[in-house]
Backbone as CSV, one residue per row, in Angstrom:
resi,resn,N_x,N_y,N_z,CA_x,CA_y,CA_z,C_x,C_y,C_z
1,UNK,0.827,-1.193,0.000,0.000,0.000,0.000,0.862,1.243,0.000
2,UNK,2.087,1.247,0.972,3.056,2.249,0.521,3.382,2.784,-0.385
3,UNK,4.157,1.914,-0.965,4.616,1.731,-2.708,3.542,2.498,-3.473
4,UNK,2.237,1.991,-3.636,1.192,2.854,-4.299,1.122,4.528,-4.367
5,UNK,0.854,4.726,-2.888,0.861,6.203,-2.245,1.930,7.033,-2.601
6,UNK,3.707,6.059,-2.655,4.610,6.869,-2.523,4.699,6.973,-4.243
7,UNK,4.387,6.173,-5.740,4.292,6.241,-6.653,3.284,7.048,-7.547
8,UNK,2.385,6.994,-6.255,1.175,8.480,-6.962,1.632,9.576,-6.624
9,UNK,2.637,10.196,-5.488,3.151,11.107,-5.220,4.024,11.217,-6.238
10,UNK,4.932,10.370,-6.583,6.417,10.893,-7.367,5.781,11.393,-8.898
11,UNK,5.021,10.600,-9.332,4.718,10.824,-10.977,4.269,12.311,-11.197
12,UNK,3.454,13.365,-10.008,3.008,14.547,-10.548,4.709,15.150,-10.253
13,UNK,5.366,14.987,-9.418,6.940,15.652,-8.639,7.963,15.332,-9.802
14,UNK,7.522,14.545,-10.916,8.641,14.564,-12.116,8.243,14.726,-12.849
15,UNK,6.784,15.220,-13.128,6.281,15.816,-14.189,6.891,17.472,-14.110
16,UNK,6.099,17.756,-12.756,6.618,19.225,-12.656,8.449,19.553,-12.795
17,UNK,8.723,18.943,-12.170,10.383,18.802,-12.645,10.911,18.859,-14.328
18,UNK,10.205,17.956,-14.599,10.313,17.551,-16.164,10.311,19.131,-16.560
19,UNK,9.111,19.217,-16.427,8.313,20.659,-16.765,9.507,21.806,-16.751
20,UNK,9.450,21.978,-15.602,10.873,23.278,-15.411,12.060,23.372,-15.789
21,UNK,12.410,21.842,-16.485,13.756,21.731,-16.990,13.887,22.235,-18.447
22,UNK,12.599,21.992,-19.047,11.563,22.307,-20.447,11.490,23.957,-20.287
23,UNK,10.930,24.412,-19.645,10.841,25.877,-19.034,12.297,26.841,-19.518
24,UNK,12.954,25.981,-18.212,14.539,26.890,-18.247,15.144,26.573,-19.624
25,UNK,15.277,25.830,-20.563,16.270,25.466,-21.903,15.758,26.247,-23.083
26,UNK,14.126,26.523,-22.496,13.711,27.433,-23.929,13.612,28.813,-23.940
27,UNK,14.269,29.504,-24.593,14.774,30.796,-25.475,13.888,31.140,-26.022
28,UNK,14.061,32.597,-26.051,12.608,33.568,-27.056,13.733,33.479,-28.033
29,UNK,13.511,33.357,-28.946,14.528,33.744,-30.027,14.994,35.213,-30.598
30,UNK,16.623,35.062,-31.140,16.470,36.713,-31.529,16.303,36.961,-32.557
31,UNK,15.567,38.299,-32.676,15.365,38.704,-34.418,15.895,37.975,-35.787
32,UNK,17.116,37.862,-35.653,17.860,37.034,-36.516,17.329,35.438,-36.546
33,UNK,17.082,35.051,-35.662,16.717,33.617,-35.831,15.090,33.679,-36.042
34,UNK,14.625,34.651,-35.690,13.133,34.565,-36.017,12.728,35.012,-37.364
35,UNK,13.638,35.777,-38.206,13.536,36.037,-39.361,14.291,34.911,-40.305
36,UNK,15.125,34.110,-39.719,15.756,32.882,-40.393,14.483,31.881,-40.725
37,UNK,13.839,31.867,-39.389,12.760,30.759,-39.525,11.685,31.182,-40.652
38,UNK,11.174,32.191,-40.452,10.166,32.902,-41.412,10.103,32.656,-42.650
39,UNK,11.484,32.982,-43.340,12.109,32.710,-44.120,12.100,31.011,-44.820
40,UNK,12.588,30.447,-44.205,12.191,29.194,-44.437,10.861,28.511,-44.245
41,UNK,10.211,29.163,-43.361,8.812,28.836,-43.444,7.911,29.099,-45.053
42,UNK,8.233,30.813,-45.653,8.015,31.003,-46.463,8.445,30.302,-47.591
43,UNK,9.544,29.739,-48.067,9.843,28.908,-49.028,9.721,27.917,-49.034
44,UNK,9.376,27.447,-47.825,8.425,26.038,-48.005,7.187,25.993,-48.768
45,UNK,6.394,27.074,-47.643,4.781,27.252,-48.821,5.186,27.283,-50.340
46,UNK,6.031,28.332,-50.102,6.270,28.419,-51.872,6.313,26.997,-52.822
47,UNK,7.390,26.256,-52.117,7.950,25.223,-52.655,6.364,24.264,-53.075
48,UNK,5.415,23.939,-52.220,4.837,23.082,-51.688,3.236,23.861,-52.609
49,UNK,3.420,24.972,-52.730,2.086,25.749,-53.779,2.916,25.194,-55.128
50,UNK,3.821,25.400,-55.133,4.087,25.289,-56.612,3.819,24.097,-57.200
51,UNK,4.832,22.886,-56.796,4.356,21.819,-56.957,2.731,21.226,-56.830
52,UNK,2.041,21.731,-55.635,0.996,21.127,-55.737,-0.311,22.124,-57.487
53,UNK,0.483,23.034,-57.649,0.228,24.099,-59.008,0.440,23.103,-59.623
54,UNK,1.206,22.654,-60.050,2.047,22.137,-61.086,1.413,20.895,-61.231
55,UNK,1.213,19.896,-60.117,0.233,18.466,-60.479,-0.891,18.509,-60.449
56,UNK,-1.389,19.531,-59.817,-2.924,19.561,-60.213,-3.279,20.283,-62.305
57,UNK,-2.210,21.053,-62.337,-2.116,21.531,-64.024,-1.879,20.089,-64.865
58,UNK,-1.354,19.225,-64.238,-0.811,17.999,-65.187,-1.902,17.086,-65.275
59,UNK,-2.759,17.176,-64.101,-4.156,16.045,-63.697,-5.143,16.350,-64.700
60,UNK,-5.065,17.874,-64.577,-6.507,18.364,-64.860,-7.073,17.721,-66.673
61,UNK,-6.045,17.899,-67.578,-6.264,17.423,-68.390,-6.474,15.725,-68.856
62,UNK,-6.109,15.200,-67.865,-6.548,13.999,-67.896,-8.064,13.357,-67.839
């Protein structure tokens, strides 16, 4: 019955732990890296409109 009690206690005590270790490692990013990402975010869509442009133009006539 111990064991139980003392295992329902630990699991929320290493979540929250978990949690704060998650907390402290993450960074707001700086300008530079937030405009890096953007950036690549944007040429993805691009990449990913085009192509899907491009096979739906090749379908359609089928």
């Amino acid at each position: 019955m111990s064991e139980k009690l003392k295992e329902f206690v630990e699991i929320p005590q290493e979540f929250v732990h978990d949690g704060r270790q998650f907390l402290v490692r993450c960074t707001k990013p700086s300008q530079k890296e937030f405009l890096q990402i953007c950036r690549a975010v944007a040429v993805g869509f691009a990449v990913m409109g085009f192509l899907g442009y491009f096979v739906k133009l090749i379908h359609i006539p089928m």
